[in-house]
VOBA-1610 file (N, C-alpha, C; in pm, whole numbers, padded with zeros to 5 digits, always signed):
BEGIN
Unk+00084-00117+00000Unk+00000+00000+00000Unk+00089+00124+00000Unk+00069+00282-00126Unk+00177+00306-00114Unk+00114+00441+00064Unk+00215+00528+00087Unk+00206+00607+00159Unk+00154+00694+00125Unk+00053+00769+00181Unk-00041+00873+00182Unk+00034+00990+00233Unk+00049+01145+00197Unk+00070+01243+00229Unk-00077+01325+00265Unk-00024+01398+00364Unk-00155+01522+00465Unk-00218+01562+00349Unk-00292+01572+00375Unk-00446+01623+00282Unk-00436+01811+00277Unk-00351+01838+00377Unk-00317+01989+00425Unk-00225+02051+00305Unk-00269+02127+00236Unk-00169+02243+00135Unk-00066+02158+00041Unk+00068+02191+00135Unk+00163+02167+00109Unk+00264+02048+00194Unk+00182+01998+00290Unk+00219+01946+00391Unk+00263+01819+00327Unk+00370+01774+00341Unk+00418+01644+00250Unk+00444+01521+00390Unk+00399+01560+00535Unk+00410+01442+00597Unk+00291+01315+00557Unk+00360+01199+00632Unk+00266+01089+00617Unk+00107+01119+00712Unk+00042+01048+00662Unk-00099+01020+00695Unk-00066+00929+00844Unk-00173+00975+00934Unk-00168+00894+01087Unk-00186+00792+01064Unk-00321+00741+00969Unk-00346+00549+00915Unk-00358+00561+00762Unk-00362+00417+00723Unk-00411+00422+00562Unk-00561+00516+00587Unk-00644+00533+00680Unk-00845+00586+00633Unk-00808+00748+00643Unk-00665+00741+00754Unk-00697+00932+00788Unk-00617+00999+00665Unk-00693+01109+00683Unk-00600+01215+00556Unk-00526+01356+00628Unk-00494+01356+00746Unk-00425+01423+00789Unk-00299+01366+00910Unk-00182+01431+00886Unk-00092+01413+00972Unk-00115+01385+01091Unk-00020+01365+01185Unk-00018+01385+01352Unk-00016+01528+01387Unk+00081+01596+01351Unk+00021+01774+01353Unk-00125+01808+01325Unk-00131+01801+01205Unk-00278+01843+01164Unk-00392+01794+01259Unk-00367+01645+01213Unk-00493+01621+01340Unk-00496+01679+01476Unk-00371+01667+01547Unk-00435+01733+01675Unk-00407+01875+01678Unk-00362+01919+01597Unk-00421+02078+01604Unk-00586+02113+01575Unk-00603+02055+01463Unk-00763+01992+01467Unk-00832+01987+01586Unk-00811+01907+01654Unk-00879+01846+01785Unk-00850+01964+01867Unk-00746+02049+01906Unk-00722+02148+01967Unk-00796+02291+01946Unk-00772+02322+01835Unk-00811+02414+01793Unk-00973+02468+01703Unk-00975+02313+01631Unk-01095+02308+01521Unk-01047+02319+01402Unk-00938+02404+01344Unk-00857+02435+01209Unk-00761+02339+01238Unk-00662+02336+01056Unk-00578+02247+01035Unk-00514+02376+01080Unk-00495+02501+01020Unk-00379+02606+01033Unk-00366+02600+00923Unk-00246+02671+00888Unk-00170+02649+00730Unk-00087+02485+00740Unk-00030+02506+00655Unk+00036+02393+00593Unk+00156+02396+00673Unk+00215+02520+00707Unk+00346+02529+00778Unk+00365+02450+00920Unk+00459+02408+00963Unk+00523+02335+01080Unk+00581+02393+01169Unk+00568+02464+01280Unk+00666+02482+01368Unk+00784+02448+01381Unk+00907+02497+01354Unk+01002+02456+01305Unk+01102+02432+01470Unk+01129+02308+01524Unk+01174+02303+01623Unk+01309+02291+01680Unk+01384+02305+01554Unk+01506+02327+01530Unk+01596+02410+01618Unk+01648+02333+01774Unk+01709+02413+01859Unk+01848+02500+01770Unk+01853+02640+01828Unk+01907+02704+01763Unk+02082+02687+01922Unk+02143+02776+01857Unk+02309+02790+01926Unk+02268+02869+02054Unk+02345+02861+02132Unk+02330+02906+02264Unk+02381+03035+02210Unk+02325+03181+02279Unk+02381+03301+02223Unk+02512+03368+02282Unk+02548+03285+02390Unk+02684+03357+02444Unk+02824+03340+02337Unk+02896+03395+02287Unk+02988+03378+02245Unk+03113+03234+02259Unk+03158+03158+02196Unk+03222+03061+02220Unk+03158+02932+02291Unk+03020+02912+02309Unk+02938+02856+02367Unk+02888+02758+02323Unk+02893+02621+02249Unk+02859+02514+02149Unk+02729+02441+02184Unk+02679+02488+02295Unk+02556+02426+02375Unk+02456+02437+02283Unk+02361+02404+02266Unk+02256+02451+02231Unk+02114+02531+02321Unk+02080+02630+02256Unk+01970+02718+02327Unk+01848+02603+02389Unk+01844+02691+02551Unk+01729+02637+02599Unk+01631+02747+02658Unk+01685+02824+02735Unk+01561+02915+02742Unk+01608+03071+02722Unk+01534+03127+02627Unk+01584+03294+02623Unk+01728+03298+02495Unk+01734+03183+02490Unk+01859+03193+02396Unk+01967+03171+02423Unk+01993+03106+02582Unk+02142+03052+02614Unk+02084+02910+02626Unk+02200+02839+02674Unk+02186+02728+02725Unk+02127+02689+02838Unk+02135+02578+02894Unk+02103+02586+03070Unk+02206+02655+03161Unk+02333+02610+03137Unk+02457+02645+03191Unk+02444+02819+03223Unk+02415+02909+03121Unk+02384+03062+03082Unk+02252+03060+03126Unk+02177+03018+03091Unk+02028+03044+03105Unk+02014+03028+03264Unk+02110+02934+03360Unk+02079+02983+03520Unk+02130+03066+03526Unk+02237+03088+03485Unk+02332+03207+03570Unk+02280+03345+03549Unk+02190+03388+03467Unk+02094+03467+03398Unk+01986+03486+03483Unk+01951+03383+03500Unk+01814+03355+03646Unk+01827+03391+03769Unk+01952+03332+03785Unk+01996+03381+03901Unk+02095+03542+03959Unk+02131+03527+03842Unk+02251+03629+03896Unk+02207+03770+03839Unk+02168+03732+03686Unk+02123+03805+03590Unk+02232+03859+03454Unk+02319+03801+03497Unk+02414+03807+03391Unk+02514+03653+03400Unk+02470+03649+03223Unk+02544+03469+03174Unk+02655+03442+03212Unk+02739+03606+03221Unk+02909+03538+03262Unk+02952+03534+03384Unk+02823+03531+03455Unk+02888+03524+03598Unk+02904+03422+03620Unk+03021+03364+03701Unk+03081+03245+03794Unk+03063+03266+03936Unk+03016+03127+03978Unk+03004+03136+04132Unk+03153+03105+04222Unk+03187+03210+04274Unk+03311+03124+04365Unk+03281+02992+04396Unk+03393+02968+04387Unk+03369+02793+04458Unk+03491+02785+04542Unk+03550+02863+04585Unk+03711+02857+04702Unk+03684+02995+04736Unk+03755+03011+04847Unk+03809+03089+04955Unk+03669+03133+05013Unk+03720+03242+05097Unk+03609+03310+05158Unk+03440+03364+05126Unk+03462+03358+04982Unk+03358+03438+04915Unk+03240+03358+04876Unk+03323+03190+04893Unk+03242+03083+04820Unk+03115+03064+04920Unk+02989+03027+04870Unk+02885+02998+04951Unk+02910+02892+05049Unk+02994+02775+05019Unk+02997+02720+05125Unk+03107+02697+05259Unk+03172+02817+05253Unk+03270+02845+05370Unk+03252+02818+05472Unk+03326+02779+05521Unk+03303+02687+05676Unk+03364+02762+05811Unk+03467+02879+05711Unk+03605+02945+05828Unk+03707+02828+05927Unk+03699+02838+06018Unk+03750+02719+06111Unk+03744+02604+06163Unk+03529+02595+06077Unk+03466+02466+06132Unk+03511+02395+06009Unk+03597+02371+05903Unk+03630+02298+05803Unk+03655+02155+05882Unk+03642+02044+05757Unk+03686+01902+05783Unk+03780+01907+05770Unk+03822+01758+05825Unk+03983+01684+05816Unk+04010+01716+05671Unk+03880+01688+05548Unk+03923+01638+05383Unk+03881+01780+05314Unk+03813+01918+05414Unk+03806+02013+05366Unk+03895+02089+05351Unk+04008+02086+05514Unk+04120+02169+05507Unk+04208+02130+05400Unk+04246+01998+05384Unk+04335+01967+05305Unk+04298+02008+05133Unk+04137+01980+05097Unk+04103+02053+04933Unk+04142+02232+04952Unk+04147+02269+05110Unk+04112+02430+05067Unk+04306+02453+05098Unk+04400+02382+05141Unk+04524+02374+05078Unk+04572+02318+04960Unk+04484+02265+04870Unk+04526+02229+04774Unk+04448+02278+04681Unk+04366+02387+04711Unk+04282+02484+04593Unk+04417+02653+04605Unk+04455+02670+04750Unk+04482+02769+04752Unk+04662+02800+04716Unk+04694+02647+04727Unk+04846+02659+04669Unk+04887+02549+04582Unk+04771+02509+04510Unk+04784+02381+04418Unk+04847+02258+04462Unk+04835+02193+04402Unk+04873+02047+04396Unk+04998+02043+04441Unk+05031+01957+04562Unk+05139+01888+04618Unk+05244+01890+04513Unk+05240+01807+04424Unk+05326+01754+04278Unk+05372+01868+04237Unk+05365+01983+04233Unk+05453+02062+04186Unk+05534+02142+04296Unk+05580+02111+04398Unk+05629+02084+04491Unk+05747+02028+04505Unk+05854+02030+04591Unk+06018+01967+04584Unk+05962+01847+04760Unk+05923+01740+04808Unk+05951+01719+04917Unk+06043+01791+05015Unk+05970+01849+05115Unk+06083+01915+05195Unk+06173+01791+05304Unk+06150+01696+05276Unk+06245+01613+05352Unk+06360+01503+05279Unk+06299+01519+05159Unk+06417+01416+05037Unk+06448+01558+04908Unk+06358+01610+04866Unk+06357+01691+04753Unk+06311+01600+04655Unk+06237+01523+04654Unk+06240+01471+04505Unk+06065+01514+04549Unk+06005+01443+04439Unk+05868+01493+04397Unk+05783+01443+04482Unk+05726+01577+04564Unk+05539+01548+04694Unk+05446+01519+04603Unk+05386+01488+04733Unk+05241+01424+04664Unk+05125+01407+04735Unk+05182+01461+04894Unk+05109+01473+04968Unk+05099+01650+05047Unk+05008+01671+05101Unk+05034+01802+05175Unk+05009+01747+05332Unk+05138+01768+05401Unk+05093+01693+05485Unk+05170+01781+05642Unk+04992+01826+05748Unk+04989+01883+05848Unk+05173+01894+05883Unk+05214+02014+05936Unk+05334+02024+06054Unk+05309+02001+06177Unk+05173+02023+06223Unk+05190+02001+06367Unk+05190+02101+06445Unk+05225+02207+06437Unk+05264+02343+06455Unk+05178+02482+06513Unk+05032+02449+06467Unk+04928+02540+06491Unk+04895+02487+06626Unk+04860+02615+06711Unk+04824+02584+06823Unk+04662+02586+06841Unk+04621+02574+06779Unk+04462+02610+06750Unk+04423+02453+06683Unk+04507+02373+06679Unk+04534+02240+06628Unk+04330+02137+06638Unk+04325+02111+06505Unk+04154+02014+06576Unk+04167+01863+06498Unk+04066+01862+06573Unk+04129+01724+06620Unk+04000+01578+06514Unk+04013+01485+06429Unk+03909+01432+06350Unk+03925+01309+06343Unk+03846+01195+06332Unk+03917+01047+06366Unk+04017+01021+06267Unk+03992+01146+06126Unk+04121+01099+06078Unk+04256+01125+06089Unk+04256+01220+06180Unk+04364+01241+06286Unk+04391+01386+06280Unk+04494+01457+06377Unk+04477+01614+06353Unk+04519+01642+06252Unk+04452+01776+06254Unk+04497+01906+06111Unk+04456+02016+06193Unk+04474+02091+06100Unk+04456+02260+06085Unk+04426+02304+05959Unk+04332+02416+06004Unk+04238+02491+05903Unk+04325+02571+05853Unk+04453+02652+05893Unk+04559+02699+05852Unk+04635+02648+05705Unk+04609+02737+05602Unk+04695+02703+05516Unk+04870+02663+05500Unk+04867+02750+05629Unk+05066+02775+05638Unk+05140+02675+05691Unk+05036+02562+05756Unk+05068+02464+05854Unk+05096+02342+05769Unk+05103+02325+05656Unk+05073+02230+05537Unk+05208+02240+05488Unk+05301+02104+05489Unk+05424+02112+05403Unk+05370+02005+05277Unk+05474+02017+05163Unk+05490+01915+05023Unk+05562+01813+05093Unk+05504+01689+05114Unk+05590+01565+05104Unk+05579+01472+05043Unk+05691+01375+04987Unk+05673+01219+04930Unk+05581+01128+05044Unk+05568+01002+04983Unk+05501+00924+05074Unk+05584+00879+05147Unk+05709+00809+05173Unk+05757+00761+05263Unk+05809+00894+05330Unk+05845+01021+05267Unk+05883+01104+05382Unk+05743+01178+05521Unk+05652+01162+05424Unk+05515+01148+05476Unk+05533+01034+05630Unk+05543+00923+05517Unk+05493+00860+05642Unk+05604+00827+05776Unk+05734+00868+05743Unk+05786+00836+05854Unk+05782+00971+05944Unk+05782+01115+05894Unk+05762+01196+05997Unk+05614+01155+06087Unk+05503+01116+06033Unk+05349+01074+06118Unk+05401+00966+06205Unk+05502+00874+06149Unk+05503+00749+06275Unk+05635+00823+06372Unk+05724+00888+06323Unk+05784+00967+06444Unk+05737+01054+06520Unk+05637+01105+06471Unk+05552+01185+06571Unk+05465+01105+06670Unk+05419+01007+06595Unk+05326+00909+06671Unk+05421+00827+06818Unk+05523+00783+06749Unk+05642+00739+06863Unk+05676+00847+06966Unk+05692+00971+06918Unk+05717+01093+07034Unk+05623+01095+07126Unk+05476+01063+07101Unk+05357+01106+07156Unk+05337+00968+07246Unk+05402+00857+07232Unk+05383+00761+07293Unk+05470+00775+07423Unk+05542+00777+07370Unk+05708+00792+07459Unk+05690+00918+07555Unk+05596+01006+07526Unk+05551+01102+07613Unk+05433+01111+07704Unk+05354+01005+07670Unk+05271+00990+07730Unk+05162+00842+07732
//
């Protein structure tokens, strides 16, 4: 049986069954409205997100989602939300975690690895507490400080033997 085209103008889609003579558009605009409309289609063809350098495609207003919140919210597309230091919404100040202090030393002076070990010189990999702050807190994963300055670059074994010499001092002392 061959295929039937819309009974509508110019409309070259297929027929809903072999009996109907109008499209899936047509008909339920039909049913919606009472008219077919013209022949034309709403053309749904997401267009480019409008910010410059932006490959997304448009979702509302003409940016993307990415633009289109920051627009909602802020009211302008190029704004960025802090996400480090003080300014960021979720700052903690002193009540930081054991795994917060250590991301907000390794947001605020990068990555260990580019770093000399201060106890061999060859390449850290860890940032790892001095010990030193007297404001020192305390987490089952053991102390730190919210202090950035308190944080040296070390390898792992230089890592780990200053923690078990400290651990031996603390025994031996008490």
């Amino acid at each position: 049986m061959p295929d039937r085209s819309c009974s509508v103008g110019d409309c070259s889609r297929p027929t809903r069954s072999a009996r109907a003579e109008l499209c899936n558009t047509h008909y339920f605009r039909v049913r919606r409205t009472g008219s077919t409309g013209p022949a034309e289609i709403w053309d749904r063809q997401r267009k480019p997100c409008a910010m410059d350098d932006c490959d997304e495609q448009a979702a509302g207003y003409g940016y993307c989602n990415r633009h289109y919140l920051r627009v909602r919210s802020h009211g302008d597309p190029t704004y960025v939300t802090p996400r480090t230091g003080e300014t960021a919404s979720r700052w903690r100040g002193d009540a930081v975690g054991y795994h917060g202090a250590h991301d907000r030393v390794r947001d605020n002076r990068g990555s260990a690895s580019r770093f000399a070990c201060i106890g061999c010189g060859q390449a850290a990999l860890h940032w790892a507490y001095d010990h030193a702050d007297p404001d020192e807190l305390l987490d089952p994963e053991g102390p730190y400080s919210a202090k950035v300055e308190h944080y040296q670059p070390m390898c792992v074994p230089c890592h780990k033997r200053f923690d078990l010499a400290r651990i031996a001092t603390q025994r031996s002392a008490g």
